[in-house]
C-alpha positions as CSV (number, residue, x, y, z in Angstrom):
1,X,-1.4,18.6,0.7
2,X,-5.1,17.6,1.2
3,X,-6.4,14.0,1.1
4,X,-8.7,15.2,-1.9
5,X,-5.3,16.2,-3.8
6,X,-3.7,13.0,-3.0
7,X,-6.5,11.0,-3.6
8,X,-8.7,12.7,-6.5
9,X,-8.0,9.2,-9.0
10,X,-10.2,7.4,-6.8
11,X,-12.5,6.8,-9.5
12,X,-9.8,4.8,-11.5
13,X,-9.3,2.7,-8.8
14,X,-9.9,-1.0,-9.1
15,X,-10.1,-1.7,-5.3
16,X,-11.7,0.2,-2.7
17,X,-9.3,2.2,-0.4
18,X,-9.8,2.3,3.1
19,X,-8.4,4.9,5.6
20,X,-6.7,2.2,7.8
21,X,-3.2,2.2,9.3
22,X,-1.4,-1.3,8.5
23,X,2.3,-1.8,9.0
24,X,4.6,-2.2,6.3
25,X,8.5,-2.9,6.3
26,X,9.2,-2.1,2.8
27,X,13.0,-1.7,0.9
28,X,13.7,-0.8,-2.9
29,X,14.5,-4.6,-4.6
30,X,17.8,-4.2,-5.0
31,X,18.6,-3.5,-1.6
32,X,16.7,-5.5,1.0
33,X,19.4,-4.9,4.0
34,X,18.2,-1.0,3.6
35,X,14.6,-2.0,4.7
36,X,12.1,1.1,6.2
37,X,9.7,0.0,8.8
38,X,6.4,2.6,8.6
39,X,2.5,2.9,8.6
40,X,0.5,2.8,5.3
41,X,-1.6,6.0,5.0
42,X,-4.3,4.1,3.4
43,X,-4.6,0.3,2.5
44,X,-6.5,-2.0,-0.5
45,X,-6.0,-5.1,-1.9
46,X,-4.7,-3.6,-5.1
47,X,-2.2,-1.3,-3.4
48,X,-1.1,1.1,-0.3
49,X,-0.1,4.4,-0.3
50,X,2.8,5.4,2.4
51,X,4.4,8.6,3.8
52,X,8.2,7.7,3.3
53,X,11.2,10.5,4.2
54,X,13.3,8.5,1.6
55,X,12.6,9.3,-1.8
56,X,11.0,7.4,-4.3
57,X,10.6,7.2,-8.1
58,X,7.2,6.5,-10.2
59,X,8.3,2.2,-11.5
60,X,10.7,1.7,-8.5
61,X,10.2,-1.7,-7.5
62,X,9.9,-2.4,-3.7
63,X,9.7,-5.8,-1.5
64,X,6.9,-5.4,0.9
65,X,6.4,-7.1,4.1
66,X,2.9,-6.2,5.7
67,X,1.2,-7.1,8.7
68,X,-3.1,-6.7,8.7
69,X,-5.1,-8.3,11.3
70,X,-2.4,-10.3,12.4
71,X,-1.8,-11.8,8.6
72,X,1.5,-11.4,7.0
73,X,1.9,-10.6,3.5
74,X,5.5,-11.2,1.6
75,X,4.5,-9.2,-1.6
76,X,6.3,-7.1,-4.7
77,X,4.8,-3.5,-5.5
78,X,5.7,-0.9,-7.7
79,X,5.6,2.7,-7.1
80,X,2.6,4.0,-9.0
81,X,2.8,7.3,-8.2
82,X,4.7,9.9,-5.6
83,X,3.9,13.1,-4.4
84,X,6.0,15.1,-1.6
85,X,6.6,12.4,1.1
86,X,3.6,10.1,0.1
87,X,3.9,7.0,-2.4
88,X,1.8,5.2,-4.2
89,X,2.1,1.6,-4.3
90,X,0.4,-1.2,-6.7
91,X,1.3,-4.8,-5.7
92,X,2.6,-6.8,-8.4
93,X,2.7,-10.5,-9.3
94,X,0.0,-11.1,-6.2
95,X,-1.0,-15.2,-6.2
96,X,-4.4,-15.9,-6.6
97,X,-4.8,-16.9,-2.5
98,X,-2.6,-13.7,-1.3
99,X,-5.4,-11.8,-3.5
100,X,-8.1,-13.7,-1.7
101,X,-6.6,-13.2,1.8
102,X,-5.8,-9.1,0.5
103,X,-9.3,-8.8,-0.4
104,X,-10.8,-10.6,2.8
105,X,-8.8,-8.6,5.4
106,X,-10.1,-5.4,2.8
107,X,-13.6,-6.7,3.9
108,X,-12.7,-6.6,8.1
109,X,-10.7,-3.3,7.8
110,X,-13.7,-1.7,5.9
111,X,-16.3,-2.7,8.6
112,X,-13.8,-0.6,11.1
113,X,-12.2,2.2,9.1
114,X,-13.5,4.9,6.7
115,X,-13.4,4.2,2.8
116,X,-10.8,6.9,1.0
117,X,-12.4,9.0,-1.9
């Protein structure tokens, strides 16, 4: 699958994705004590996206622990979307300063990495 296939509803986005490997430790709700430690495929304040071997269903709901530029994030997501092995995530009941210190480190990481069409 190309990056233009997976990432052709660019234009819908709300935040600005950038092609920046963050790490994530992420487990379906329900079951935190089956938590997956991997690298998000592309990161924006708004949401990741993730190649997972586990398999995932558009409106599972995930607990997300991330790690950008040494800031942890304890955040809810939903699965927006999934194609293959690659998930989309949108993060979900965000407080206002976790969506201030998303959107700064968004600022850092663009200087560094490559936006995503």
């Amino acid at each position: 699958m190309t990056d233009q296939q997976l990432f052709r509803n660019a234009d819908r986005r709300k935040d600005p994705r950038i092609g920046a490997k963050v790490g994530v430790k992420f487990s379906v709700q329900a079951d935190a004590a089956k938590a997956l430690n991997t690298f998000s495929v592309n990161f924006s304040a708004g949401g990741l996206c993730l190649r997972t071997r586990i398999p995932h269903e558009t409106g599972d709901r995930l607990a997300l622990t991330i790690t950008i530029e040494s800031e942890i994030f304890e955040l809810k997501g939903v699965v927006a979307w999934v194609k293959a092995d690659v998930i989309g995530i949108r993060f979900e009941d965000v407080s206002q300063r976790d969506r201030e210190r998303l959107e700064d480190v968004a600022k850092v990481l663009a200087k560094s990495y490559p936006p995503v069409p």
